[in-house]
C-alpha positions in Angstrom: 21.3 -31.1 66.1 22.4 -29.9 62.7 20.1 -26.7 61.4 20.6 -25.9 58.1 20.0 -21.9 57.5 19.9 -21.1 54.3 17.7 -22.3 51.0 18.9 -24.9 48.6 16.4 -25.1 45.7 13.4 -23.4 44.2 10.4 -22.8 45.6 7.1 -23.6 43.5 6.3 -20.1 43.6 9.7 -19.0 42.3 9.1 -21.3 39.2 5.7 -19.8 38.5 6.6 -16.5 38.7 9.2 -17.3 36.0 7.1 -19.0 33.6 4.4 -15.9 34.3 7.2 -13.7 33.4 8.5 -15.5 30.3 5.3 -16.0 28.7 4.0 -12.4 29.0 7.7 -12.1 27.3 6.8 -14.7 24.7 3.6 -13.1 24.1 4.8 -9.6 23.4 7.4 -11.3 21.1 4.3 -12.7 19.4 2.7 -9.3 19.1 5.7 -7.7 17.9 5.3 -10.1 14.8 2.1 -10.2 14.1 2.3 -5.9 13.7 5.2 -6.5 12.0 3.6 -9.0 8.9 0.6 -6.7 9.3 3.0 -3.4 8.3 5.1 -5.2 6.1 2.3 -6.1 3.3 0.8 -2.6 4.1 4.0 -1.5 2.9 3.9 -3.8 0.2 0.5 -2.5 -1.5 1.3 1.0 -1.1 5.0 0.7 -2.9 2.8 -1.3 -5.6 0.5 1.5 -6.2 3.2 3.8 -5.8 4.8 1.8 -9.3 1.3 1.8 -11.1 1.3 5.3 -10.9 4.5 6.2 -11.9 4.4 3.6 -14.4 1.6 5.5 -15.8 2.5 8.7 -15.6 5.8 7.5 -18.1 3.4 6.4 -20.4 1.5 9.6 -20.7 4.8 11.6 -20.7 5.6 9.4 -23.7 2.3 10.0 -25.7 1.6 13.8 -23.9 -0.8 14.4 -27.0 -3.5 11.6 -25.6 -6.3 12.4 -24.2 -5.6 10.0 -20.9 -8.9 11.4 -18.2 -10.3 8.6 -17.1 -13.1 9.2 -14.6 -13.5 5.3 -13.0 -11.9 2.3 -13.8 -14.7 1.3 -15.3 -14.5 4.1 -18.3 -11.3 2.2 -19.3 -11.0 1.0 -22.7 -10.1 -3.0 -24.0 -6.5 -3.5 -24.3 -5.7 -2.7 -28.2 -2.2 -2.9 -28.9 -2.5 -1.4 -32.5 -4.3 2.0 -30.2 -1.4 3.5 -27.6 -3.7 5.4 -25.5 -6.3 2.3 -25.4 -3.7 0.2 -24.5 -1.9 2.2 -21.8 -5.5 3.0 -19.8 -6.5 -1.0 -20.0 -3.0 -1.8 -18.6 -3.9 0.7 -16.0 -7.2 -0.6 -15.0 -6.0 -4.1 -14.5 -3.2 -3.4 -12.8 -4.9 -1.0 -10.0 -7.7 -3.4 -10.3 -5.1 -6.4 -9.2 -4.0 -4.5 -6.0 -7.0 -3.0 -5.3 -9.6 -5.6 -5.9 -13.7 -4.5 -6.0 -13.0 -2.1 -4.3 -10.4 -0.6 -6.2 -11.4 3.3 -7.1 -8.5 4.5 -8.8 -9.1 7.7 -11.7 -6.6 10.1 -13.9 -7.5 13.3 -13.9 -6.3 16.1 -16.9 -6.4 19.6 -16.5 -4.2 22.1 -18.3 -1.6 19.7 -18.8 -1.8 18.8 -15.0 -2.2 15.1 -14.6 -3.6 13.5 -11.3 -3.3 9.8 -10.9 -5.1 8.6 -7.8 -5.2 4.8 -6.5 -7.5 3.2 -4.2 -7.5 -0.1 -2.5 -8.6 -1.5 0.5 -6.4 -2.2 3.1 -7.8 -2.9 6.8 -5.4 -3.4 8.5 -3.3 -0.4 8.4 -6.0 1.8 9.2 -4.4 2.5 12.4 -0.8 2.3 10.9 1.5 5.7 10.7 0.7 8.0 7.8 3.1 7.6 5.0 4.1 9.7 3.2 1.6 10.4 0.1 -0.9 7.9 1.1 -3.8 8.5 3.2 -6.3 6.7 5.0 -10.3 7.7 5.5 -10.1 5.5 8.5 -12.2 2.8 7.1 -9.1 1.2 5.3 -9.4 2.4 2.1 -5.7 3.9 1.0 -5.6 6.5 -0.9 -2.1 7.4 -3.3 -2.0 10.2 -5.1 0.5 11.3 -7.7 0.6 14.7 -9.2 2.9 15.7 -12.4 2.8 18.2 -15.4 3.1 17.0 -18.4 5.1 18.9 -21.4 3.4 19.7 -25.1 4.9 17.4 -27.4 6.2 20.0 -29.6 7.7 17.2 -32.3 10.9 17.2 -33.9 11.6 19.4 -37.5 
């Protein structure tokens, strides 16, 4: 009588338990990607608002002598290249209105020679991402980027 004491293969069970392993592994995996394409064009919205603004902010450090308040993207003016100012708030609008969309809320604010540019856009999905820094959220996914500068009197060169 030859008794054999010992196992020599794999049990159904064993195999199950494996795949039930691996695929909570594979689905975590697929969670881990999903956040991570969700955080990356988060990312990518804020860093464009974050040029818009500082693109504008040049443009009114290079004409400081404009009057460039602009209460609503609305109030912007038509793109007139032969009118600086007109020009540089059109630019503005569409390009805030191209991240942002309808519901894009973005305004320039003037006082004393303190400009506040502030951009709004809608973003969803990162309403439950980490703050970053100069961007907040209201919780309903609107973003909101705020850039504060003084501006210098253009005294002109005698």
């Amino acid at each position: 009588m030859n008794m054999r004491i010992g196992q020599t293969g794999v049990s159904l069970i064993e195999v199950l338990v494996s795949l039930l392993i691996m695929g909570i592994g594979l689905l975590g995996a697929a969670a881990l990607q999903l956040n991570a394409l969700k955080f990356t064009d988060s990312s990518a919205l804020t860093s464009q608002a974050s040029f818009i603004a500082y693109d504008m902010m040049d443009r009114i450090r290079a004409n400081p002598d404009g009057n460039y308040a602009l209460a609503n993207l609305d109030a912007a003016p038509t793109s007139n290249i032969n009118d600086t100012r007109a020009q540089d708030l059109a630019d503005f609008a569409a390009n805030a209105k191209a991240i942002g969309g309808v519901s894009a809320g973005s305004s320039i604010a003037v006082n004393n020679r303190v400009v506040t540019i502030t951009l709004q856009w809608s973003d969803a999905r990162a309403t439950n991402a980490a703050s970053v820094s100069g961007v907040q959220s209201n919780g309903d996914g609107l973003q909101t980027f705020t850039l504060t500068s003084r501006v210098a009197i253009d005294k002109g060169i005698k």
